[in-house]
C-alpha positions, 0 to 999 in steps of 0.5 A, spaced: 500 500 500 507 505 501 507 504 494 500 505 491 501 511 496 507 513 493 506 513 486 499 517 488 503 523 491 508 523 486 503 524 480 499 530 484 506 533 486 508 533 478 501 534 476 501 540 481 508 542 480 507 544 472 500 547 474 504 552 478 510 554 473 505 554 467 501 559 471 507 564 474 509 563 467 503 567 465 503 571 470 510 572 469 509 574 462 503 578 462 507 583 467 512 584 464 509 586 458 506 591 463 513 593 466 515 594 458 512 601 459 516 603 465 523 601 461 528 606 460 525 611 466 532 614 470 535 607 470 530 602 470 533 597 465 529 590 462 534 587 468 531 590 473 523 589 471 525 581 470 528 581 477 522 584 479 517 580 476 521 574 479 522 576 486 515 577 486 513 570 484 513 567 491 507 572 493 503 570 487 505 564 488 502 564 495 495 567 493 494 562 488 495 556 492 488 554 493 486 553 485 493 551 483 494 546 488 486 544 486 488 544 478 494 540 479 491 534 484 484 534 479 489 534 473 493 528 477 487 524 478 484 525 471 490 522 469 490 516 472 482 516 470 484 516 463 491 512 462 486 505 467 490 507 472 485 508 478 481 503 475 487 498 477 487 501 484 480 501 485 480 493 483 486 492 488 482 494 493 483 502 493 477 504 495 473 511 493 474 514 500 482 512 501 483 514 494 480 521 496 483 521 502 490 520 499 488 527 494 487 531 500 493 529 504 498 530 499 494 537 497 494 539 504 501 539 504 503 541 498 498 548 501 502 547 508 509 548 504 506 555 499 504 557 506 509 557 509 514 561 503 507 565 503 508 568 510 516 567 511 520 569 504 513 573 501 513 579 505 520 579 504 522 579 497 515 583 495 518 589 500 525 589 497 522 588 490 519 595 491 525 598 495 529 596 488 524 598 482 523 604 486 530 604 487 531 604 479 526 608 478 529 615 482 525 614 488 529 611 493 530 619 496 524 621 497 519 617 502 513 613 501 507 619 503 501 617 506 494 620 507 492 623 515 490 617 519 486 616 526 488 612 531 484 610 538 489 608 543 487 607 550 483 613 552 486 618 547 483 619 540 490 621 535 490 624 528 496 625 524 495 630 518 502 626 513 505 620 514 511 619 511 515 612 512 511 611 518 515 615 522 515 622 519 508 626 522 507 632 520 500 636 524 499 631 529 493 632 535 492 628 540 485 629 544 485 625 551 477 623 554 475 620 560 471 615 561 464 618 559 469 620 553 469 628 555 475 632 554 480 632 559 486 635 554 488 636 547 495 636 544 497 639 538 504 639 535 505 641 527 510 635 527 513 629 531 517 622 530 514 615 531 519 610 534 516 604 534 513 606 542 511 614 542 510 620 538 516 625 540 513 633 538 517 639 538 514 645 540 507 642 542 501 646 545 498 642 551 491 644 553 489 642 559 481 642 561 479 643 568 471 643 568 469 647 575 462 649 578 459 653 573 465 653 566 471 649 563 478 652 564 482 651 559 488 652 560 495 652 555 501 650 556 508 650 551 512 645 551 518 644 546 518 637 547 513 632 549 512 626 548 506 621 548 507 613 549 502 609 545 501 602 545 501 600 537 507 599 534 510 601 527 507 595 523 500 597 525 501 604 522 505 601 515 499 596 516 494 603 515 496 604 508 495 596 506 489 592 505 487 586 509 489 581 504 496 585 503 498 584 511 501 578 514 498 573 517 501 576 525 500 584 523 492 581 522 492 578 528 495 584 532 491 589 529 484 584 530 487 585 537 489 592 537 481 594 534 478 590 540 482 592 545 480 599 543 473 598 541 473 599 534 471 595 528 476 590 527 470 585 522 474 587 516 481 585 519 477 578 522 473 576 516 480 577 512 484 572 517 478 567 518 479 566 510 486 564 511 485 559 517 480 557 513 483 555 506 485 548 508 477 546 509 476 551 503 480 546 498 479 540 502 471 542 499 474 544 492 477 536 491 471 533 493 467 537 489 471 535 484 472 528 486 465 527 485 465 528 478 471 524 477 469 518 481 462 519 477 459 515 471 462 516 464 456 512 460 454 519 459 459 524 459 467 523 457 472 524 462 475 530 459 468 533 460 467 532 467 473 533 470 472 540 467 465 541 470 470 539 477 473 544 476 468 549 475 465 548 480 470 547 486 472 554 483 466 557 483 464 554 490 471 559 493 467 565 488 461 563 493 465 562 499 468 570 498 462 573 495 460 570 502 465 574 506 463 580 503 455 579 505 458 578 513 461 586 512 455 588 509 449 585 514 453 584 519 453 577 519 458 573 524 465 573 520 467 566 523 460 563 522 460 565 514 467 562 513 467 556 516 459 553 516 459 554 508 466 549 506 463 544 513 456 544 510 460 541 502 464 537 506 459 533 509 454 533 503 461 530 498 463 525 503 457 522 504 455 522 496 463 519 496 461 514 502 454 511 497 458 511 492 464 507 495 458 502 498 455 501 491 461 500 488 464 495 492 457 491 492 
């Protein structure tokens, strides 16, 4: 049975390694045809947009694993279906449920090993590639800007006209509330450095707010420097300037656990972060969906035919799967519930089908 195993594994793992460099080399081509525009600007050279474009693979790579893991073990399968192969393996004795189980297993750690680039080497390559073609392009001088933001933080509300770099503040205003979030104190400075664990301002104005009997008293204070400890860090502001889906899988999690210690909406952060932890049972549904057209009968339909409506299907079911996440965010559903509950209810569904089907079968 080790080897029936083996060679199984060894035609997903060939299967879905050509699937992967068919699709980066696609990618790759397309985008490079997009960077031929930008070729000959200061000293961008058509070396410096294929170094790019490659450094960049292990990213695209990471969020393209559900369909080319899908694609390369349904692709696998087919081909043991069309050359007699899973025939043979079903007449040794290999059932339906534990040819199907050894799909998945090697699918799962085909993703296991893309995550694990995805959340190591991706960030790292994808940051340098940027620093580089910005780089080859004249802008390495000039700091990336960023929009004003704001920022609750404990019992104080921070705005910050510019951001540059994500330490650089110019026009900065901290206003400190009390627990019934009346003002105890607004500080203003034009500008100020991030270093990671407070805001350092120059020449800052300090109005304190002292409430009386019948009035406020509002009382001012200059100061040429003032220093204002916070509890977020830097990745937390360079995250500000990202998507959900451009962070990594730790900065979601802080920043979930930032916004909720500060009650503010996290929902968009958490439906992001409920989507990767659910991809392993998103793509475990996907090649059961598929399966099922393997295994089914070709009296009607060709084989070819069916492994494309396999496919079609299971990609259609991750379509769905985000199309769902989106209505949590819109009617305020509960993210968990949404992410989760639609690959467990098709897991159960195809497992039970692939159960009769075994049953029959063997009978």
């Amino acid at each position: 049975m080790k080897i029936k195993d083996r060679y199984i594994a060894k035609t997903l793992f060939t299967y879905s390694l050509v699937v992967l460099l068919v699709w980066l080399g696609i990618y790759s081509f397309f985008n490079f045809l997009a960077e031929l525009n930008t070729v000959g600007k200061v000293d961008y050279t058509i070396l410096e947009a294929i170094k790019y474009i490659v450094l960049q693979i292990p990213e695209v790579a990471y969020k393209q694993v559900s369909s080319v893991i899908l694609l390369g073990c349904v692709l696998g399968m087919g081909h043991l279906a069309t050359t007699g192969q899973l025939l043979v393996l079903r007449v040794s004795g290999v059932s339906i449920l534990k040819i199907t189980w050894l799909t998945i297993k090697n699918a799962f750690i085909l993703l296991a090993l893309l995550i694990v680039v995805g959340e190591t080497v991706a960030p790292v390559m994808t940051e340098f590639a940027e620093d580089e073609r910005a780089r080859a392009l004249g802008k390495n001088n000039i700091p990336s800007g960023q929009d004003g933001f704001w920022i609750k933080d404990g019992d104080s509300f921070i705005n910050v006209n510019n951001s540059f770099n994500g330490s650089l503040f110019n026009g900065i205003t901290v206003i400190d509330v009390n627990e019934s979030y009346k003002i105890n104190g607004v500080i203003r400075s034009k500008s100020g450095i991030f270093d990671g664990q407070s805001i350092n301002m120059d020449a800052t104005n300090v109005f304190s707010v002292n409430p009386t009997n019948q009035h406020e008293d509002i009382v001012l204070k200059k100061q040429n420097f003032y220093k204002k400890y916070v509890s977020f860090d830097q990745d937390l502001i360079d995250s500000l300037e990202k998507e959900p889906q451009d962070l990594s899988t730790l900065t979601l999690i802080n920043q979930i656990q930032f916004l909720i210690e500060n009650k503010l909406r996290a929902k968009v952060f958490e439906v992001e972060l409920y989507k990767r932890l659910v991809k392993p049972l998103t793509l475990g549904a996907m090649i059961l969906l598929a399966m099922l057209f393997i295994f089914g009968s070709m009296r009607d339909v060709t084989l070819g035919r069916k492994i494309f409506f396999g496919v079609a299907i299971a990609l259609s079911f991750e379509l769905v799967s985000r199309v769902g996440a989106a209505i949590a965010l819109s009617f305020e559903f509960s993210p968990l519930l949404i992410t989760f509950a639609p690959p467990l209810t098709v897991i159960v569904i195809t497992i039970a089908i692939l159960i009769n089907k075994s049953i029959n079968a063997s009978a």
